[in-house]
PDB file of N, CA, C and O in Angstrom:
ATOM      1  N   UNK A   1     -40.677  31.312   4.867  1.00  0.00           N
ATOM      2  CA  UNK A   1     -41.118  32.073   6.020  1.00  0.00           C
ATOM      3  C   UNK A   1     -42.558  32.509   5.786  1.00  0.00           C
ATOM      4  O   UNK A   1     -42.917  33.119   4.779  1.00  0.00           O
ATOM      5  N   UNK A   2     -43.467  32.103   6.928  1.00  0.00           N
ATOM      6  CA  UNK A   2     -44.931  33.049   6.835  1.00  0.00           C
ATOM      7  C   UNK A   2     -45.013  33.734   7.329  1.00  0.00           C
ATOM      8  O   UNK A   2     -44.093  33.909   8.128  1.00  0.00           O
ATOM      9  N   UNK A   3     -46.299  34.872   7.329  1.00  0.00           N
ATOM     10  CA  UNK A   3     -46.367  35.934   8.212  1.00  0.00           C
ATOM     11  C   UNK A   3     -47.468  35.021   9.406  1.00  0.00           C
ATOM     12  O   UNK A   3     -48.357  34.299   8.954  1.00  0.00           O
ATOM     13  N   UNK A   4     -47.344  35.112  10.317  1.00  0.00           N
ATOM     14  CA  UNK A   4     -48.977  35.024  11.277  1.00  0.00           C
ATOM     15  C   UNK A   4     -48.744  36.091  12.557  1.00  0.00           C
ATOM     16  O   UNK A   4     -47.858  36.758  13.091  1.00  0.00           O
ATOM     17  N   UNK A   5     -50.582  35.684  12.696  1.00  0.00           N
ATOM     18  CA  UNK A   5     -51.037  36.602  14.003  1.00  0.00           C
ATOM     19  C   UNK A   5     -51.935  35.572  15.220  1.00  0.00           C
ATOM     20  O   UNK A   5     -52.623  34.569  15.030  1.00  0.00           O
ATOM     21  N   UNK A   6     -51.623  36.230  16.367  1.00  0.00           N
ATOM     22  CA  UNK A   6     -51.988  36.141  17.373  1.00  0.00           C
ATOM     23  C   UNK A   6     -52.925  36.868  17.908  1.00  0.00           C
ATOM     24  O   UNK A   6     -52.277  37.878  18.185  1.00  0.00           O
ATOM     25  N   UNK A   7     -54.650  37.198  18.462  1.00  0.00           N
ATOM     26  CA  UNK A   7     -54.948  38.109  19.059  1.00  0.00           C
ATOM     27  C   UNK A   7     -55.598  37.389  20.128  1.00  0.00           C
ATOM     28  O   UNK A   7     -56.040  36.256  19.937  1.00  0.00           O
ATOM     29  N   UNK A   8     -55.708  38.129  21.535  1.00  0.00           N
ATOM     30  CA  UNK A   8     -56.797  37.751  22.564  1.00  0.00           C
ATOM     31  C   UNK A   8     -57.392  38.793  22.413  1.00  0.00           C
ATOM     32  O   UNK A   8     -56.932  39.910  22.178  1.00  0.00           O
ATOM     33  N   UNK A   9     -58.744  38.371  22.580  1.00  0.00           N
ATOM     34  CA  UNK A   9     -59.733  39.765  22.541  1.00  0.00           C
ATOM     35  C   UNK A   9     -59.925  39.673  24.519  1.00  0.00           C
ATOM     36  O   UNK A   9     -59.893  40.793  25.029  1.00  0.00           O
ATOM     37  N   UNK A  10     -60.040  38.917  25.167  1.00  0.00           N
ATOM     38  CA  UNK A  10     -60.347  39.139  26.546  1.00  0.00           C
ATOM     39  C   UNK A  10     -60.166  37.551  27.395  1.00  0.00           C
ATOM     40  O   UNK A  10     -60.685  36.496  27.031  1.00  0.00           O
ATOM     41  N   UNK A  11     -59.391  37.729  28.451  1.00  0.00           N
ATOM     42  CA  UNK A  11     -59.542  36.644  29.387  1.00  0.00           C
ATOM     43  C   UNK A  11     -59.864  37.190  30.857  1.00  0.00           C
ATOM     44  O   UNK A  11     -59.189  37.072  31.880  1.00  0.00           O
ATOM     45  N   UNK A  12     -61.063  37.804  30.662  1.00  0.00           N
ATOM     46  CA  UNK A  12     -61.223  38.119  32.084  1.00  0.00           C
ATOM     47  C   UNK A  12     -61.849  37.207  33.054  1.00  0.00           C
ATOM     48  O   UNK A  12     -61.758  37.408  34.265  1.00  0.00           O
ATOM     49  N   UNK A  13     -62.658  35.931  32.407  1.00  0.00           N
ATOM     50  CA  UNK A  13     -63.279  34.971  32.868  1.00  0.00           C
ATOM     51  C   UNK A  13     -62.554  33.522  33.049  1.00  0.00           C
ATOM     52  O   UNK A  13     -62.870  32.540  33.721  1.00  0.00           O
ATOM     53  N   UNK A  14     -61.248  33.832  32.017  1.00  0.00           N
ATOM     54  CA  UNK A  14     -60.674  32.622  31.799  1.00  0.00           C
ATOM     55  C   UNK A  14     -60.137  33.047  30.560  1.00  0.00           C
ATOM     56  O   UNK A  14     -60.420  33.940  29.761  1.00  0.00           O
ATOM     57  N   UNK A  15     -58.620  31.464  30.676  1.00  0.00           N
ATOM     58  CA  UNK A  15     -57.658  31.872  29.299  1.00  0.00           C
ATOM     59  C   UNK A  15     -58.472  32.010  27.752  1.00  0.00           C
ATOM     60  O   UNK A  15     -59.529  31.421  27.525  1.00  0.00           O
ATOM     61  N   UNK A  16     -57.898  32.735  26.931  1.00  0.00           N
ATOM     62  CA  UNK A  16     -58.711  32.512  25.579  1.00  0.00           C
ATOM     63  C   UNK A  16     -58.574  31.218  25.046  1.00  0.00           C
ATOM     64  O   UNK A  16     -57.851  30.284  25.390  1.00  0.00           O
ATOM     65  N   UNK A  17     -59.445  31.339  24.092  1.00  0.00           N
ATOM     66  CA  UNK A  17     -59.852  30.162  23.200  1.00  0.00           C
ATOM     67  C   UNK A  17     -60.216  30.827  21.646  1.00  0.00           C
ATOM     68  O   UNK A  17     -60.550  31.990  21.420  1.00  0.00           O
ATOM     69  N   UNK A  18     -60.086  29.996  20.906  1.00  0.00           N
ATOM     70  CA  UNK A  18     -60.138  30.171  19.503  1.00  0.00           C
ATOM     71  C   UNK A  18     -58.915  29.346  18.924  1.00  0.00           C
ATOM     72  O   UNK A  18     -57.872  28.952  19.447  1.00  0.00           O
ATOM     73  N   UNK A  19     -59.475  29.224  17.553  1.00  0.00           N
ATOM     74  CA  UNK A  19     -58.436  28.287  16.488  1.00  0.00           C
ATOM     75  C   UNK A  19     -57.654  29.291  15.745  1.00  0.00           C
ATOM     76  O   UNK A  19     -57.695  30.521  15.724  1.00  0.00           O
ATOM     77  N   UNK A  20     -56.790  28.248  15.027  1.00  0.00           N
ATOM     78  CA  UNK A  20     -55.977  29.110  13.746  1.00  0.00           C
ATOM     79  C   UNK A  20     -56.502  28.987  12.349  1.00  0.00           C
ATOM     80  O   UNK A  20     -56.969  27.931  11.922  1.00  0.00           O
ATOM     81  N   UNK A  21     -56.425  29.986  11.709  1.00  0.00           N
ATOM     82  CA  UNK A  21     -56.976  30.271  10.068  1.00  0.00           C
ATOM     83  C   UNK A  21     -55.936  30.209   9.426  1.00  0.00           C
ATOM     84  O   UNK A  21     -55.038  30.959   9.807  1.00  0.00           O
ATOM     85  N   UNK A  22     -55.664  29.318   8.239  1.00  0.00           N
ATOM     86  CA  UNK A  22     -54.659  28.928   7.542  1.00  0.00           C
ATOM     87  C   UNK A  22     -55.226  29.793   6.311  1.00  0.00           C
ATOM     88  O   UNK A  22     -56.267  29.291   5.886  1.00  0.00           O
ATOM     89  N   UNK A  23     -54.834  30.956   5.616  1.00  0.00           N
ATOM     90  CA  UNK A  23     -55.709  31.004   4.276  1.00  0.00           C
ATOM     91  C   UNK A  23     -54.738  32.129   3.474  1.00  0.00           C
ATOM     92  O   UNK A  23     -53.898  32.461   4.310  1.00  0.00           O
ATOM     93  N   UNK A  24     -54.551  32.674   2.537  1.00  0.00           N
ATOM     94  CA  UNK A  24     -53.365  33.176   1.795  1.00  0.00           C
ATOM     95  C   UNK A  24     -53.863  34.928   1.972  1.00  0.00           C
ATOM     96  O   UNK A  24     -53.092  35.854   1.717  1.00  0.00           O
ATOM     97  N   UNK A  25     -55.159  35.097   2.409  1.00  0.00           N
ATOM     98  CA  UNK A  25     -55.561  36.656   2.434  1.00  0.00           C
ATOM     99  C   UNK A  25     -55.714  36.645   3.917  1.00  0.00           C
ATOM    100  O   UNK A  25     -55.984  37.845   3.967  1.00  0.00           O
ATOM    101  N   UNK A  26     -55.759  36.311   5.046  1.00  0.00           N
ATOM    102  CA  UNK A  26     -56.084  36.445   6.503  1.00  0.00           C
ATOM    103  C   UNK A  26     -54.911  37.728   6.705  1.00  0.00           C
ATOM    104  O   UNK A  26     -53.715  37.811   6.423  1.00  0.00           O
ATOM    105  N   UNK A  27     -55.713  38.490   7.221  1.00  0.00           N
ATOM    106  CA  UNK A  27     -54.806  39.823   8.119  1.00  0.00           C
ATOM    107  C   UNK A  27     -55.784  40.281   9.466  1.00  0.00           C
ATOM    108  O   UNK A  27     -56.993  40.304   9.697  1.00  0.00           O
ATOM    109  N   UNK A  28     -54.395  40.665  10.289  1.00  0.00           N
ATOM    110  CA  UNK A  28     -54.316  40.661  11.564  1.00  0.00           C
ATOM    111  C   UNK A  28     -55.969  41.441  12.371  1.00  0.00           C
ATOM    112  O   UNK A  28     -56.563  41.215  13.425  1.00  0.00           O
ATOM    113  N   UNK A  29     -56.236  42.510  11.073  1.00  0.00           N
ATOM    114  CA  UNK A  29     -57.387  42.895  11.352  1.00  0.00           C
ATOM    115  C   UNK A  29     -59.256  42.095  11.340  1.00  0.00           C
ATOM    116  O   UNK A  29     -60.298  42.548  11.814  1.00  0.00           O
ATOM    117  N   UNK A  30     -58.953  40.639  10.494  1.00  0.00           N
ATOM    118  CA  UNK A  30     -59.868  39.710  10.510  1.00  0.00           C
ATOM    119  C   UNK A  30     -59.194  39.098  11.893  1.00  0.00           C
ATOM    120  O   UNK A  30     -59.655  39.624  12.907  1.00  0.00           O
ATOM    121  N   UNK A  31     -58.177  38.072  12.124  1.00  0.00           N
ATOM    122  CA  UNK A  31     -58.083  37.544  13.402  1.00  0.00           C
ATOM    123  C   UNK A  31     -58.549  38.626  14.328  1.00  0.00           C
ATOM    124  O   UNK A  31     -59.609  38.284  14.850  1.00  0.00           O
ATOM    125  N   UNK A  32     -58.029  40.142  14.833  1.00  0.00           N
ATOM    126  CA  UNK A  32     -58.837  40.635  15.777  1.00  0.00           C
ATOM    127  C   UNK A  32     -60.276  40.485  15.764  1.00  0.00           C
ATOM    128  O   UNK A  32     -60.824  40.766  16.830  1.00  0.00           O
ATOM    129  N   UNK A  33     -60.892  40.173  14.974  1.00  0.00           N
ATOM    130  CA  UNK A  33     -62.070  40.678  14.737  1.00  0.00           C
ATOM    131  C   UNK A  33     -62.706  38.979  14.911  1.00  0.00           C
ATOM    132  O   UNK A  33     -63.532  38.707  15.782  1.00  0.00           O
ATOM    133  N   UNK A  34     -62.325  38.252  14.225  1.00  0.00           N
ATOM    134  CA  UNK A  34     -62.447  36.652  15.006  1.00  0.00           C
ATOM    135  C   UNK A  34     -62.232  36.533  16.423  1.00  0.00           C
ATOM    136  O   UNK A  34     -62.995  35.733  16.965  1.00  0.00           O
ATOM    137  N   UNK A  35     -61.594  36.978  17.001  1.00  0.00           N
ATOM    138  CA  UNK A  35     -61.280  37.154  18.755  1.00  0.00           C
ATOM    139  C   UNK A  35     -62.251  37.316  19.520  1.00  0.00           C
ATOM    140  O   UNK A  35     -62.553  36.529  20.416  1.00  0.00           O
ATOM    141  N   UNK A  36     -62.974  38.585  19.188  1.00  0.00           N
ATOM    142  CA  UNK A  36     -63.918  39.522  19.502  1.00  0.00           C
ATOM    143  C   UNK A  36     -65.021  38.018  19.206  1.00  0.00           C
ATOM    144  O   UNK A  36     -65.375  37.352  20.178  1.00  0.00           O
ATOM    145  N   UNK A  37     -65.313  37.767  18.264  1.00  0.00           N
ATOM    146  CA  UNK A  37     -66.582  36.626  18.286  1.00  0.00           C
ATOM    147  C   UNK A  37     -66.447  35.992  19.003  1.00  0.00           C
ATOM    148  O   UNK A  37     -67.270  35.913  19.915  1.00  0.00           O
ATOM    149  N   UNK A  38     -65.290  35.180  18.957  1.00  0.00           N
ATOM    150  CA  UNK A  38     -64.974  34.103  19.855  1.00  0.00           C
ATOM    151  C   UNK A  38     -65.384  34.299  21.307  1.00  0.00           C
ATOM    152  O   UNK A  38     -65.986  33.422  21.926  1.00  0.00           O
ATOM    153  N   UNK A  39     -64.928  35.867  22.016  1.00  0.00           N
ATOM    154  CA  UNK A  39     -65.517  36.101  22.936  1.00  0.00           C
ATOM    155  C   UNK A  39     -67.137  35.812  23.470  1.00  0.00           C
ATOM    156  O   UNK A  39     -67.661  35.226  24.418  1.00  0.00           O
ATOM    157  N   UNK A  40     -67.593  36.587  22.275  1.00  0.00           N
ATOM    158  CA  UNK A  40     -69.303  36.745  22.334  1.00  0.00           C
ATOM    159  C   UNK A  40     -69.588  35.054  22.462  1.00  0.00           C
ATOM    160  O   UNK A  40     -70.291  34.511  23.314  1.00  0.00           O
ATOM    161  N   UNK A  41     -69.035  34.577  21.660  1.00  0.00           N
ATOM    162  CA  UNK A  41     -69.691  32.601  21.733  1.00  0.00           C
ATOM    163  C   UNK A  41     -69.682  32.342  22.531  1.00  0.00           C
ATOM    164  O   UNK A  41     -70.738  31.797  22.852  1.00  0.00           O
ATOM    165  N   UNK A  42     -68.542  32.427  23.718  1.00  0.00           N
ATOM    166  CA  UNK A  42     -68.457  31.792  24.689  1.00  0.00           C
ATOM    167  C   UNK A  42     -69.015  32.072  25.752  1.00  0.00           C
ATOM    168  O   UNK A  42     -69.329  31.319  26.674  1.00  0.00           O
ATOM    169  N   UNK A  43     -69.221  33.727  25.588  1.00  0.00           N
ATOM    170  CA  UNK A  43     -70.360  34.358  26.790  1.00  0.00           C
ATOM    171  C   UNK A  43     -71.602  33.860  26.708  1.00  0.00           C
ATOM    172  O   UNK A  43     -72.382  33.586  27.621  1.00  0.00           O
ATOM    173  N   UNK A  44     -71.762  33.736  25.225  1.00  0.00           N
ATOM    174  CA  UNK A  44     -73.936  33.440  25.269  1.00  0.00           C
ATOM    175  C   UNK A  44     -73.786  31.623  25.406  1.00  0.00           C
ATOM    176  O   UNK A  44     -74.851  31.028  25.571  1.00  0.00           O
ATOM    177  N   UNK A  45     -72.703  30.917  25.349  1.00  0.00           N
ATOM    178  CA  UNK A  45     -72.748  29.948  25.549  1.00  0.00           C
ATOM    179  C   UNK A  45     -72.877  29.539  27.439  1.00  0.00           C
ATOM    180  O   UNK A  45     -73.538  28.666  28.000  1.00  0.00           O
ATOM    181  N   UNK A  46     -72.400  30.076  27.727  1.00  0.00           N
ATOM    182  CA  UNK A  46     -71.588  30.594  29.400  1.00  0.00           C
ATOM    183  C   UNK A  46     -70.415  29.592  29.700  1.00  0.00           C
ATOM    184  O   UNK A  46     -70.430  28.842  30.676  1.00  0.00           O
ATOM    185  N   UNK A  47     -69.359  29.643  28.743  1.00  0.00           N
ATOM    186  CA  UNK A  47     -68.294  29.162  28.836  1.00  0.00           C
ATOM    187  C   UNK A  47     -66.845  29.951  29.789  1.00  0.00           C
ATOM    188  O   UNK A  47     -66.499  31.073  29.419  1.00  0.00           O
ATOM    189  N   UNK A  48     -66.297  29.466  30.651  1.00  0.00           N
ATOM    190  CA  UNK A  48     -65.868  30.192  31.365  1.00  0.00           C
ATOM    191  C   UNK A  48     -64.470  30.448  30.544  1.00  0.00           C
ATOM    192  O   UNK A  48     -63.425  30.261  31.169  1.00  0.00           O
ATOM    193  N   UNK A  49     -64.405  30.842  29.257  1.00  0.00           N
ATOM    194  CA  UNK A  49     -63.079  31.387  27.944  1.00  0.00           C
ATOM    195  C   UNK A  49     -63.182  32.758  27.644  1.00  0.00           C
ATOM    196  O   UNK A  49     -64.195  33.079  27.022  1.00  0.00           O
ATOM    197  N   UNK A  50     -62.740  33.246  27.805  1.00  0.00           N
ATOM    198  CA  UNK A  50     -62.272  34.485  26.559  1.00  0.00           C
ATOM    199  C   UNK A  50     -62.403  34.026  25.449  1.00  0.00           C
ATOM    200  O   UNK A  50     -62.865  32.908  25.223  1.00  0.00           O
ATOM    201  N   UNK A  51     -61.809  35.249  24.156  1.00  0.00           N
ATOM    202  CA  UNK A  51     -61.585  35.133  23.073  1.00  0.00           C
ATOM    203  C   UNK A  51     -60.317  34.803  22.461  1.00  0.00           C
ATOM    204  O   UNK A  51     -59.419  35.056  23.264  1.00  0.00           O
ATOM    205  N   UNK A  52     -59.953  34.426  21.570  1.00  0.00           N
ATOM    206  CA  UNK A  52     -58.542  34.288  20.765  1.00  0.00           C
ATOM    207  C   UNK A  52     -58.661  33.911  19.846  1.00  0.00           C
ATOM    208  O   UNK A  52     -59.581  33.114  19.665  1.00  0.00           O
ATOM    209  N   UNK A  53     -57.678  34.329  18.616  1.00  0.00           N
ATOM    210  CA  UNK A  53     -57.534  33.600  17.158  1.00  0.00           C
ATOM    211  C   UNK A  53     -56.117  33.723  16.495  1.00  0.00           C
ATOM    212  O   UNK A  53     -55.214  34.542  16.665  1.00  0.00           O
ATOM    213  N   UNK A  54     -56.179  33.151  16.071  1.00  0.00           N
ATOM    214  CA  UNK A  54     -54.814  33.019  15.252  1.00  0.00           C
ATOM    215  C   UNK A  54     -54.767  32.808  13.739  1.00  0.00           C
ATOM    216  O   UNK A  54     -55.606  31.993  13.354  1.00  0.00           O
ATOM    217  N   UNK A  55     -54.095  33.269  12.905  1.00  0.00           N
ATOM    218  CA  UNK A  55     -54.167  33.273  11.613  1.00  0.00           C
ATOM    219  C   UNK A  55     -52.533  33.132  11.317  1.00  0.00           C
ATOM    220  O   UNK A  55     -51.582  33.592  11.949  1.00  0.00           O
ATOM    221  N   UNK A  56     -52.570  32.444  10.301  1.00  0.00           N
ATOM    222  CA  UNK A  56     -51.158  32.109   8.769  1.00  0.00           C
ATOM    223  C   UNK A  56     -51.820  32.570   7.642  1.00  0.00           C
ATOM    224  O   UNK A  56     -52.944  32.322   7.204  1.00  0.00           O
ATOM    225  N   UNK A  57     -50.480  33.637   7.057  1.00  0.00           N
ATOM    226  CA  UNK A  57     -50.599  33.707   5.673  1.00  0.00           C
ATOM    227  C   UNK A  57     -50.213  32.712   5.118  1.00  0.00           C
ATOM    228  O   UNK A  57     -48.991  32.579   5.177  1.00  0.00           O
ATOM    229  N   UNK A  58     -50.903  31.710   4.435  1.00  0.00           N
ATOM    230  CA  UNK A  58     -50.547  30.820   3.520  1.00  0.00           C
ATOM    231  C   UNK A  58     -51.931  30.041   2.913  1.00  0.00           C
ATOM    232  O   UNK A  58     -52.992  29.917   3.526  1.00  0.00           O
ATOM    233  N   UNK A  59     -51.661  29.596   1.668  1.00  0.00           N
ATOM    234  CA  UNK A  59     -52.731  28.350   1.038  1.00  0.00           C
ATOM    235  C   UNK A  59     -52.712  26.803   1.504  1.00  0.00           C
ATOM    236  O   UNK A  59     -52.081  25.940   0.893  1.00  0.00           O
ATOM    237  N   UNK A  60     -53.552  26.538   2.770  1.00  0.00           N
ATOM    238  CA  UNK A  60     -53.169  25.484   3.160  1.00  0.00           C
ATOM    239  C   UNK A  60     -53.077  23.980   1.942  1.00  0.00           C
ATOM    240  O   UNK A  60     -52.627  22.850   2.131  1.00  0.00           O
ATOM    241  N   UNK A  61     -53.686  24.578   0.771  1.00  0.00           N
ATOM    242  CA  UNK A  61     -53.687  23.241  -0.412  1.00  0.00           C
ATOM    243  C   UNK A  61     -52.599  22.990  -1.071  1.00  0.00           C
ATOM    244  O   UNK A  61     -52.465  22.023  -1.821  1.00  0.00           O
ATOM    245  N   UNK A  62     -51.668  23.918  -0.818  1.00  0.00           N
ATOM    246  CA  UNK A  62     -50.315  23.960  -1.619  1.00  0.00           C
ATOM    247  C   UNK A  62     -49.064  23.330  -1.000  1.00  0.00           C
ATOM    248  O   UNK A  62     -47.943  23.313  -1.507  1.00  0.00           O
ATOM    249  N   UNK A  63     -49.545  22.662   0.528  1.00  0.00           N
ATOM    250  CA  UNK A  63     -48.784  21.985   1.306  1.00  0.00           C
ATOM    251  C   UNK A  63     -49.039  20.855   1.706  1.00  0.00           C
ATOM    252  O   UNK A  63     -50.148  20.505   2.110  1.00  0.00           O
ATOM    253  N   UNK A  64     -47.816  19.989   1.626  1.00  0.00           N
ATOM    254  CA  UNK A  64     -48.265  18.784   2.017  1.00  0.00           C
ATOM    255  C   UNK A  64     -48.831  18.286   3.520  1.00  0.00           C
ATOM    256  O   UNK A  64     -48.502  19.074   4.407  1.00  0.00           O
ATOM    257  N   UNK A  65     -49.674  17.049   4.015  1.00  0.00           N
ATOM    258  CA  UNK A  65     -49.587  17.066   5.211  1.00  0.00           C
ATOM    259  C   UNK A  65     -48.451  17.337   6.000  1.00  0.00           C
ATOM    260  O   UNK A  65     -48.463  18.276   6.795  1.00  0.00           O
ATOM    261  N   UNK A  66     -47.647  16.738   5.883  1.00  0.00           N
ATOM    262  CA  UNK A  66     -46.112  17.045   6.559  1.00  0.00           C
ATOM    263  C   UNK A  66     -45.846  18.104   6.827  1.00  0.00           C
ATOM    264  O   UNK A  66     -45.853  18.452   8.008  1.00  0.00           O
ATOM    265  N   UNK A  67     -45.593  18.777   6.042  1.00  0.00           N
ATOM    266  CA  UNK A  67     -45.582  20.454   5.967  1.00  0.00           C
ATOM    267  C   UNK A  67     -46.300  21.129   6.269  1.00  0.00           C
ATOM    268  O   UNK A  67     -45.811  22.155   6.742  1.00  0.00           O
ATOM    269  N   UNK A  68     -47.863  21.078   6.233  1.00  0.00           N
ATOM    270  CA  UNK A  68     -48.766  21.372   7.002  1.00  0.00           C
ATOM    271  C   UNK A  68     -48.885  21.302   8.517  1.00  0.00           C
ATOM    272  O   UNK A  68     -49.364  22.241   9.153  1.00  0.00           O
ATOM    273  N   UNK A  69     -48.352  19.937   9.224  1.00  0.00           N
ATOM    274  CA  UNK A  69     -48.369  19.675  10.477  1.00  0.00           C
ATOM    275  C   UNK A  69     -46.501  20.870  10.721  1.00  0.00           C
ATOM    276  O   UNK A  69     -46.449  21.733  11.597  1.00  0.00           O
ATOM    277  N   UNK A  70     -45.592  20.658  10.007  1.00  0.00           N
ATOM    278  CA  UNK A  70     -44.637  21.204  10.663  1.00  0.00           C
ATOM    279  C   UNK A  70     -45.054  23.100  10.872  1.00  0.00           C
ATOM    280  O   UNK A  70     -44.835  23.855  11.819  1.00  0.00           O
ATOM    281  N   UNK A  71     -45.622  23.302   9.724  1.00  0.00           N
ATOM    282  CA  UNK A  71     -45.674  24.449   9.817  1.00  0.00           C
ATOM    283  C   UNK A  71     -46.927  24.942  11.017  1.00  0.00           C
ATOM    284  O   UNK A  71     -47.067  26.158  11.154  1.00  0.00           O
ATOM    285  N   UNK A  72     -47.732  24.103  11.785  1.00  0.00           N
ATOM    286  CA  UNK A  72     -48.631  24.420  12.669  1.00  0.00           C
ATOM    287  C   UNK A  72     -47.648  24.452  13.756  1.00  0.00           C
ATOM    288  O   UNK A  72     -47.394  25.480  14.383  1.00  0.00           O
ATOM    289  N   UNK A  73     -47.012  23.135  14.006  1.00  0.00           N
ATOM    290  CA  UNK A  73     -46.083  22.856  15.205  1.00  0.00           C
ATOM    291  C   UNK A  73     -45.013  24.266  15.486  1.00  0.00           C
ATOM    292  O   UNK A  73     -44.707  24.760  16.572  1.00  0.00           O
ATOM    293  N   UNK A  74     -44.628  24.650  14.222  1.00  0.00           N
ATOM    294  CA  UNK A  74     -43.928  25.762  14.111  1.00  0.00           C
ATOM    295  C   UNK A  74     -44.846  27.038  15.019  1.00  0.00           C
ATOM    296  O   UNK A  74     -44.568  27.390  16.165  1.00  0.00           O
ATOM    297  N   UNK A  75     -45.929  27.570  14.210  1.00  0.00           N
ATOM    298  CA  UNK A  75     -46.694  28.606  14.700  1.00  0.00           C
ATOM    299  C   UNK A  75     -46.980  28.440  16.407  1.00  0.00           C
ATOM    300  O   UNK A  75     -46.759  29.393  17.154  1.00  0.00           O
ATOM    301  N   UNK A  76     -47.392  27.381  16.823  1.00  0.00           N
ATOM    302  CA  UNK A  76     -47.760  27.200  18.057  1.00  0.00           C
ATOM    303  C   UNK A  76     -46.376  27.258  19.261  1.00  0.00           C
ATOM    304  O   UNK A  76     -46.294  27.780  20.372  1.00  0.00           O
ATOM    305  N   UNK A  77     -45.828  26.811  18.796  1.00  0.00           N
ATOM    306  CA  UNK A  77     -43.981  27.143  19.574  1.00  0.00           C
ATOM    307  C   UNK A  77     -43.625  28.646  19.550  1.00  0.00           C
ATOM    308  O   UNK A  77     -42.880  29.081  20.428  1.00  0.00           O
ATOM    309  N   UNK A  78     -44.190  29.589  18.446  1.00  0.00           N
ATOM    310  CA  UNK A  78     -43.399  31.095  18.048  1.00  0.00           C
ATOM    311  C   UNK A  78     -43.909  31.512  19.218  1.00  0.00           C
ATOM    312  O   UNK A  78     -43.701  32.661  19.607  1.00  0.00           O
TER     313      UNK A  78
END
């Protein structure tokens, strides 16, 4: 079992956007805080997105591809 997080920082322009951080120290208070950028990028870019990010506690090197892909497929379904 991993822990992960989900944050939108804002979709007032449009749904969020942002990736997931696979890394064994990520907490919920870095993904918020990745959100929040994500926002700013897309404004000075003039992308019509919000912000979002997502993070897994885990070492993505300690898994195989397989396991790697199940455990994304996993996160994205929760």
């Amino acid at each position: 079992v991993f822990k992960g997080y989900r944050a939108q920082h804002n979709n007032a322009i449009g749904p969020a956007k942002g990736g997931v951080r696979f890394h064994p120290q990520v907490t919920l208070e870095e993904v918020k805080a990745l959100s929040m950028w994500m926002t700013f990028k897309c404004g000075v870019l003039g992308l019509p997105y919000g912000g979002g990010k997502g993070g897994v506690v885990v070492d993505p090197t300690t898994l195989s591809r397989g396991e790697l892909e199940r455990l994304s497929r996993a996160y994205i379904g929760a």
